[in-house]
C-alpha positions as CSV (number, residue, x, y, z in Angstrom):
1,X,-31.4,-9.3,6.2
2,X,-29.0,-8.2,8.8
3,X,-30.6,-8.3,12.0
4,X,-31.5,-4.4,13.8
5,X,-28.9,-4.8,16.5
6,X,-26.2,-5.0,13.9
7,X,-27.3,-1.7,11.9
8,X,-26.7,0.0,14.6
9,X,-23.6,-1.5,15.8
10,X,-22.5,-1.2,12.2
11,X,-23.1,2.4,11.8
12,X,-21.7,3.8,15.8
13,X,-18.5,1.8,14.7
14,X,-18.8,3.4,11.4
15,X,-18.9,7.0,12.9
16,X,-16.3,6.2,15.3
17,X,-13.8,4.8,12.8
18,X,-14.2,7.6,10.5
19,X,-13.8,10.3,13.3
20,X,-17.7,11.6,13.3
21,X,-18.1,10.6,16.7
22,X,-14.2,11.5,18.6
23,X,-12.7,9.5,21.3
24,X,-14.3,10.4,24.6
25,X,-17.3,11.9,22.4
26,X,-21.0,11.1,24.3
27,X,-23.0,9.3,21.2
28,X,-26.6,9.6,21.3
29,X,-28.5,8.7,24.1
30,X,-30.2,5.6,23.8
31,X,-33.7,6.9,23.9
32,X,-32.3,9.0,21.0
33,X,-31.3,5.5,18.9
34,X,-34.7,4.0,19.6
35,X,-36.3,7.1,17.5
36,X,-33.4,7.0,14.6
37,X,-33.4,3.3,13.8
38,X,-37.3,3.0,15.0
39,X,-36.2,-0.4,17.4
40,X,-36.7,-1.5,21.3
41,X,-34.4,-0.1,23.7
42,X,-33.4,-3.9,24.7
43,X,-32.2,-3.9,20.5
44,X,-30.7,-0.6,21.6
45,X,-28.5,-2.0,24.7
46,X,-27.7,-5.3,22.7
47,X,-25.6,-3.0,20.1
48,X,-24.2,-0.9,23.1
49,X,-23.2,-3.7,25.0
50,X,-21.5,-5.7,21.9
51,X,-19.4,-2.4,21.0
52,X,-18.7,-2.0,24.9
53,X,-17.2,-6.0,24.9
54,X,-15.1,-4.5,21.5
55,X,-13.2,-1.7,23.3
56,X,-15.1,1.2,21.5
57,X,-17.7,2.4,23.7
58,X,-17.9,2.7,27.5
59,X,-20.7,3.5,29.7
60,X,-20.8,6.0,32.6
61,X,-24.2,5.5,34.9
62,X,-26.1,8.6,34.9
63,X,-23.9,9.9,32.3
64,X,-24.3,8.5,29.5
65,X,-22.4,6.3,26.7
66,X,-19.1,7.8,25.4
67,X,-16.6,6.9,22.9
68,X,-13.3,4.7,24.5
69,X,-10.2,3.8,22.2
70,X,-9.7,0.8,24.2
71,X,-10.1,-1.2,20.6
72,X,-6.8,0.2,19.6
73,X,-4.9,-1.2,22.4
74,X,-2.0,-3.5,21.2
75,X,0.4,-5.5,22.9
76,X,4.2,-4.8,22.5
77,X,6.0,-2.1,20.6
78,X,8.7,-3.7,18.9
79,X,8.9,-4.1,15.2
80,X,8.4,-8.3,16.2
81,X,4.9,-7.8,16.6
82,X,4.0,-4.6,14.2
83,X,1.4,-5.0,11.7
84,X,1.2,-3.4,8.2
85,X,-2.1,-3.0,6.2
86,X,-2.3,-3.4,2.5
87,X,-5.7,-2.5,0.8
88,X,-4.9,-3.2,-3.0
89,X,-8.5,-3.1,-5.7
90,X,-7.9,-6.8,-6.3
91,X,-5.4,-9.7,-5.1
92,X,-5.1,-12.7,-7.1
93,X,-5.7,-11.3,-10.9
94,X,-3.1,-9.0,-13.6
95,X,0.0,-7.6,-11.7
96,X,-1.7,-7.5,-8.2
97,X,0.2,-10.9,-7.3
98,X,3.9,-9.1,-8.5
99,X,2.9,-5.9,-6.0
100,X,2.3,-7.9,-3.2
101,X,5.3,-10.2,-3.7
102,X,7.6,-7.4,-3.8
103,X,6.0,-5.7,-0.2
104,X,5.4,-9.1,1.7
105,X,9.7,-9.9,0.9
106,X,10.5,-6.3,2.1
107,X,8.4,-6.7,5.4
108,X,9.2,-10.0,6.1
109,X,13.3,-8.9,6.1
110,X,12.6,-6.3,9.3
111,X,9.7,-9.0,10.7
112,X,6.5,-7.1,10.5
113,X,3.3,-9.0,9.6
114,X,0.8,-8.1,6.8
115,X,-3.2,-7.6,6.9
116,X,-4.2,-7.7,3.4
117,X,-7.7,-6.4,2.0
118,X,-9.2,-6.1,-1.6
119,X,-11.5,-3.7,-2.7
120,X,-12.5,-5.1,-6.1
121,X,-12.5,-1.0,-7.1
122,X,-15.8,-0.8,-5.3
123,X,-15.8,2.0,-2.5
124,X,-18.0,0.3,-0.3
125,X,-15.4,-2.7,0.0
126,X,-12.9,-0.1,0.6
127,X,-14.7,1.3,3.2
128,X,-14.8,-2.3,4.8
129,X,-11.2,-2.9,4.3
130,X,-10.2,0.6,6.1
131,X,-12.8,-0.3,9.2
132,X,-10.9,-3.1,8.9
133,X,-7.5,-1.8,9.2
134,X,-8.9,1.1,12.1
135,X,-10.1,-1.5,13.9
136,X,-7.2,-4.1,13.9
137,X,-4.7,-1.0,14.7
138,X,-2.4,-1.4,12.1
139,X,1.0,0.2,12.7
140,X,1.3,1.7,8.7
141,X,-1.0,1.4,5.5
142,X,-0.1,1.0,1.6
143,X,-2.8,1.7,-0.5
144,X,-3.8,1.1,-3.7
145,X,-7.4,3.6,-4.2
146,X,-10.4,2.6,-5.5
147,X,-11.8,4.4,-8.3
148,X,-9.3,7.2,-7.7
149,X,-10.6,9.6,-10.7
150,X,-13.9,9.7,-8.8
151,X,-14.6,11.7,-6.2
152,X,-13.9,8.9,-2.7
153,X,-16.4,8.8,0.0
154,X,-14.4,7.4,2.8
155,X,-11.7,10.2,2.9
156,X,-12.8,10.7,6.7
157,X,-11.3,7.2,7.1
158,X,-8.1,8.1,5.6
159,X,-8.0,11.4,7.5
160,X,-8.5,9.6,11.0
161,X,-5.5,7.5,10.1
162,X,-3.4,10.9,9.8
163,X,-4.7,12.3,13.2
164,X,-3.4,8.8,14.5
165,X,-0.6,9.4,13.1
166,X,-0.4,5.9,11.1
167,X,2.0,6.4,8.4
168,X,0.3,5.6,4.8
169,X,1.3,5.3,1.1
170,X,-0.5,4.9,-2.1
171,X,0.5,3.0,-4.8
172,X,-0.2,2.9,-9.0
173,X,-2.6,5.7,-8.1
174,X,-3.4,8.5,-5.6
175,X,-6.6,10.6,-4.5
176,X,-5.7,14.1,-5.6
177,X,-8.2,15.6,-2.9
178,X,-5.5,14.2,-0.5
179,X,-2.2,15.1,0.6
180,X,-0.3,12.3,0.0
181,X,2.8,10.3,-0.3
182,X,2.6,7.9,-3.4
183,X,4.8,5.3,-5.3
184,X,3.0,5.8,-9.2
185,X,4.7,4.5,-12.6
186,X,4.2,8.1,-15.0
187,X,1.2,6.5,-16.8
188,X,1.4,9.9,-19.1
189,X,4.4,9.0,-20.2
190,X,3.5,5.9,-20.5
191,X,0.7,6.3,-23.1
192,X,2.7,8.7,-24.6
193,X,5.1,6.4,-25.5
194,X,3.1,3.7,-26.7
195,X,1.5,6.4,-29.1
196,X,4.5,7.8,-30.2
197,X,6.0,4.2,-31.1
198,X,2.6,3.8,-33.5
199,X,3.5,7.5,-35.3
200,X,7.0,6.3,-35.7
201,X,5.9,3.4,-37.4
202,X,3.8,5.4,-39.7
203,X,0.4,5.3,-38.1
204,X,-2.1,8.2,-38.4
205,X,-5.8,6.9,-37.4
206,X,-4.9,6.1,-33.8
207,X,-7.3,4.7,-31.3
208,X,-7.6,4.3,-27.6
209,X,-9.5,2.4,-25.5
210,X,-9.5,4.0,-21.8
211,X,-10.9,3.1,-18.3
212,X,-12.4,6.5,-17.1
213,X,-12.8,5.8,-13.5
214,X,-9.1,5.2,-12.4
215,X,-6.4,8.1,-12.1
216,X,-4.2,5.9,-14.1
217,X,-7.3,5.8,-16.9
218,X,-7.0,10.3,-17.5
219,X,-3.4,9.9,-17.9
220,X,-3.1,7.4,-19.9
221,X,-5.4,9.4,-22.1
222,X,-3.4,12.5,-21.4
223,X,-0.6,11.4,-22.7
224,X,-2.5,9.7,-25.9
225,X,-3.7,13.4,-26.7
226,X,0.0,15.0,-26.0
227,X,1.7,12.4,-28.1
228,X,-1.0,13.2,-31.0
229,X,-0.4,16.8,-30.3
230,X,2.8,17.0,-31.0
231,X,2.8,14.9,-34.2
232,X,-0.2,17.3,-35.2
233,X,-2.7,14.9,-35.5
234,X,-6.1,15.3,-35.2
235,X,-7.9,14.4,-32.1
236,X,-11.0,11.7,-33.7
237,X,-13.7,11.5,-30.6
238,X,-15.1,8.7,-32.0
239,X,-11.6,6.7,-32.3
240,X,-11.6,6.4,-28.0
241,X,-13.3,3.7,-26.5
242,X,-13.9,4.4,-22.4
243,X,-15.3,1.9,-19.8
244,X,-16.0,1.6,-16.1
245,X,-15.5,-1.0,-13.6
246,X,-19.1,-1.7,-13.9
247,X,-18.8,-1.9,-17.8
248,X,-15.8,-3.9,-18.4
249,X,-17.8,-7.2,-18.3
250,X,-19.4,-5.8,-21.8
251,X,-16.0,-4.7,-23.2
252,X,-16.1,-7.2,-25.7
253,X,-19.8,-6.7,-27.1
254,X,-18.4,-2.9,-27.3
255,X,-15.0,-3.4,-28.5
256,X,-16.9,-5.3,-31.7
257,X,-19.2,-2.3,-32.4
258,X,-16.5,-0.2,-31.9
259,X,-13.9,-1.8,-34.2
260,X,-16.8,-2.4,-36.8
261,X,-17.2,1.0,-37.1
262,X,-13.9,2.7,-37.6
263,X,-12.8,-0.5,-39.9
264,X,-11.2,0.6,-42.9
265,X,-10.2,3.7,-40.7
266,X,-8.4,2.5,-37.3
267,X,-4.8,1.3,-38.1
268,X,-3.6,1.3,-34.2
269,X,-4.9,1.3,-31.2
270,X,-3.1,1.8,-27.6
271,X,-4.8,-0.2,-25.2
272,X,-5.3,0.7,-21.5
273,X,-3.7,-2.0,-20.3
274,X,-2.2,-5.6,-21.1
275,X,-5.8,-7.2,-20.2
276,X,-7.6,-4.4,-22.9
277,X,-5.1,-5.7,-25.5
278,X,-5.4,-9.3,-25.3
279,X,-9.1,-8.5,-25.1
280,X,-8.8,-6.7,-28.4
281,X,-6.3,-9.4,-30.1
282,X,-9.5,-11.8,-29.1
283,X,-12.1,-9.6,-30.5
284,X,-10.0,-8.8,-33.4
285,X,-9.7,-12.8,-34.1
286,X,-13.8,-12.9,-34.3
287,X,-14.0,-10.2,-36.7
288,X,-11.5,-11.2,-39.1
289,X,-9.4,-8.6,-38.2
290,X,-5.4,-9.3,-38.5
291,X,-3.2,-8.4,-35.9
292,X,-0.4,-6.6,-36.6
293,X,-1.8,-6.6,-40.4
294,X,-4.8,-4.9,-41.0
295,X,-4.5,-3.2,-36.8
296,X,-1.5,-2.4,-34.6
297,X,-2.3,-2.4,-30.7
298,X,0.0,-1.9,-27.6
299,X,-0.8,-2.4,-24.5
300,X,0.4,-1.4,-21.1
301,X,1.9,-2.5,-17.6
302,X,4.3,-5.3,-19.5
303,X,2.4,-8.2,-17.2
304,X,2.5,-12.1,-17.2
305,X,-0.2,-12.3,-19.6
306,X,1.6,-10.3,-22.0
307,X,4.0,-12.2,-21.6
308,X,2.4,-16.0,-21.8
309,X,-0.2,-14.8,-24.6
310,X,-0.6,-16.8,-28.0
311,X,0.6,-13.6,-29.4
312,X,3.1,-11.2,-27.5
313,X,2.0,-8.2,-27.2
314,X,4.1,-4.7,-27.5
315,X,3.7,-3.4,-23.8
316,X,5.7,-1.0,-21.6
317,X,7.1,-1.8,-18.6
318,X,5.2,-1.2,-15.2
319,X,7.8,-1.6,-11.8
320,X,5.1,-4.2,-9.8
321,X,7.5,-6.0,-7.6
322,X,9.8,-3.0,-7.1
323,X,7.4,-0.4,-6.4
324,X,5.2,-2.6,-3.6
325,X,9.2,-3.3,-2.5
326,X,9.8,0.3,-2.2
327,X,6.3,1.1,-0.5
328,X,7.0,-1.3,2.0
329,X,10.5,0.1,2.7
330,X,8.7,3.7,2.9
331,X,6.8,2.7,5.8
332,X,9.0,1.0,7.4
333,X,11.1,3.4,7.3
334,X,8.8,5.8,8.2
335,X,8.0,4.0,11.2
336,X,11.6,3.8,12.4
337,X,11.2,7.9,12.4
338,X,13.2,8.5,9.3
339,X,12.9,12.4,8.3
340,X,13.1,13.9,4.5
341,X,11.3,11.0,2.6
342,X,10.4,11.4,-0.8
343,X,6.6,11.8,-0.9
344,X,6.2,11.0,-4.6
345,X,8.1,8.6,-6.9
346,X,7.2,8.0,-10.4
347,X,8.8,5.1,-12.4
348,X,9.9,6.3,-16.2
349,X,8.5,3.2,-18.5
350,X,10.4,1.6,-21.3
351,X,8.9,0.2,-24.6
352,X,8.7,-3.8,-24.8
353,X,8.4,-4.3,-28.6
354,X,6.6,-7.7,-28.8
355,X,4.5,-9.4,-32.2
356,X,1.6,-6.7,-32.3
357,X,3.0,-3.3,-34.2
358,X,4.0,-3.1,-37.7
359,X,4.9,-0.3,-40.0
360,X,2.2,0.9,-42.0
């Protein structure tokens, strides 16, 4: 258990970071503290002092205890010594590597350094990683959000970054309560495409299996249904398999009682991503399911795994390097006061054909 002190150091740097309590704000007094977190005024004071030492509060005697932005004071100005943060939901797994590649070789040409954070698509880690990023005083931001088809709880954080004027970008995703500049591939189209390849090859009983908490989850559905739409086919509920962050881990237990039960039906399924599709190659391998044979599946983002799989799958294409190459640039370029920059950029995918679609 975190000790009392820390809870309320935690939460004044919390408010402070978010914009709750503004710079030169009073925060409560300390008598006021004691009552909210039910602690000694000594517990009180050790909090105070430790935020004091940290730039972010100041005392005034016979005042009070105000709100300083001495935390955000950095040395220098030139580009030598600026700092960009990258918050992306995960690091070392799927494309994430590729992203980051392409936006640590763009910063690393005009010298700039790069704080890197992972949320794991969990908005408490993001709200870590943006305290993070406040505190540090990061010179510009690229962002990859967490859970973006959800409604976000730290948009106060993001919003103190636009009164400070810190440029920011999002990447692969965006929050739509938000005015903001993104870098997205068009994961309609993307769907779309993959569905369209499976009518063309003479598929009717379509599937999709869909991850329902990501922005990138309701288009890839959206363009699923458009694709179906326009071939007049009938929209089958019980042919779409959704999951959560928190559900993936059982994807495969589901994926077997949902290809158990539309056997004999299912002839193709488009997959949310590369990962879903190996997952479903595996699955299909337990049941005694042939792939492309008895069921057709594409997946999406055209990633290593794809690539290196016992089986390659059909995919589309998904920029990775590029686009963290030309989010880096943004900022950059952003930061050397360039005017009339695009503020949204989607990439137009192309159809991989791999081992995993076959005519029906």
């Amino acid at each position: 258990m975190k000790p009392k002190y820390q809870v309320i150091l935690e939460d004044i740097k919390s408010n402070i970071l978010s914009g709750t309590y503004g710079i030169g704000n009073q925060i409560p007094t300390e008598s006021a503290l004691q009552d909210m977190y039910k602690v000694s005024r000594q517990t009180v004071r050790k909090a105070i002092l430790e935020l004091s030492n940290e730039g972010f509060l100041r005392s005034e005697k016979g005042s009070g205890t105000y709100v300083s932005n001495q935390f955000r004071s950095k040395t220098g100005g030139n580009s030598n010594n600026k700092t960009i943060g990258v918050i992306t939901t995960y690091i070392s797994d799927y494309i994430f590597p590729s992203i980051i590649r392409g936006i640590e070789s763009r910063l690393n040409e005009d010298n700039y350094s790069l704080l890197l954070a992972s949320t794991n698509n969990d908005v408490e880690q993001e709200k870590k990683a943006l305290e993070m990023m406040l505190s540090f005083g990061v010179d510009g931001l690229i962002i990859e959000p967490t859970k973006s088809n959800l409604y976000n709880p730290n948009i106060a954080y993001y919003l103190s970054f636009k009164e400070q004027d810190v440029p920011f970008i999002m990447i692969n995703a965006y929050y739509e309560e938000l005015e903001v500049p993104f870098f997205c591939l068009d994961d309609v189209q993307s769907s779309y495409l993959a569905t369209k390849e499976l009518i063309s090859n003479g598929h009717t009983q379509i599937g999709i299996i869909a991850k329902m908490d990501d922005l990138q989850g309701k288009y890839r559905m959206k363009g699923y249904i458009k694709a179906l739409g326009e071939a007049k086919l009938r929209f089958h509920p019980e042919q779409v398999l959704s999951f959560y962050t928190e559900t993936k881990q059982d994807l495969s237990i589901n994926l077997k009682t949902f290809l158990t039960e539309n056997r004999g039906g299912l002839t193709a399924i488009v997959c949310y991503n590369d990962e879903v599709g190996l997952e479903v190659v595996h699955v299909c391998r337990q049941l005694d399911i042939s792939v492309p044979e008895d069921l057709s599946i594409i997946g999406q983002d055209n990633s290593y795994i794809a690539k290196n799989a016992n089986i390659k799958l059909t995919t589309l294409t998904h920029p990775q390097e590029q686009m963290g190459r030309d989010a880096a640039d943004w900022v950059i370029k952003k930061l050397q006061g360039k005017k009339d920059l695009r503020n949204s950029t989607y990439y137009q995918p192309v159809l991989i054909e791999g081992e995993t679609v076959r005519k029906r």
